[in-house]
Residue, then its C-alpha position, 0 to 999 in steps of 0.5 A: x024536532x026529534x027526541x032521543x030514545x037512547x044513546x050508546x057508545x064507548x063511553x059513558x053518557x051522563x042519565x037524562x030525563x029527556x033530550x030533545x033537539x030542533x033542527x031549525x032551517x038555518x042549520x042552527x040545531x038547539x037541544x034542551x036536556x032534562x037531566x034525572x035531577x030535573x036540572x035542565x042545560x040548553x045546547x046550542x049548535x051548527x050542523x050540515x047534512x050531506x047527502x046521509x051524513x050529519x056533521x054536527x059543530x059547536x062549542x063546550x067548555x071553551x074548545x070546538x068539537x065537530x062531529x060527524x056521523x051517517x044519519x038514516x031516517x025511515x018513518x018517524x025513527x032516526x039513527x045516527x051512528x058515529x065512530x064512537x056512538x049510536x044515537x036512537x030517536x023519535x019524530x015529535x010531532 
């Protein structure tokens, strides 16, 4: 279970609370985002690792997105960098 510190990337992303994610051992990954509003989305979603890099698949709005990016872990802290954003998180332990 990680917690996402910040996210940067070409576009804007929308402000949130908290986003935490849970990779299970099925490659299933569930994300639940508090957003500032207190309004609460859970994202349910596939992912494989590869050697160090993450490819992330799912669903929104009725179109299928893949994503894929080079993730490093060192310690408690992950950064996942894809074409288009970085994402910084922590361990939650």
């Amino acid at each position: 279970t990680w917690r996402v510190i910040s996210i940067e990337g070409e576009q804007p992303f929308p402000e949130y609370h908290s986003v935490v994610s849970t990779f299970q051992t099925n490659s299933k990954v569930t994300t639940l985002v508090i957003g500032k509003d207190g309004e609460t989305q859970s994202v349910a979603e596939t992912y494989q690792l590869v050697d160090d890099i993450l490819v992330i698949s799912g669903e929104e709005n009725g179109t299928k997105y893949v994503v894929d990016g080079k993730l490093s872990i060192v310690s408690d802290t992950f950064v996942y960098v894809t074409p288009t954003y970085r994402v910084t998180g922590e361990k939650v332990n």
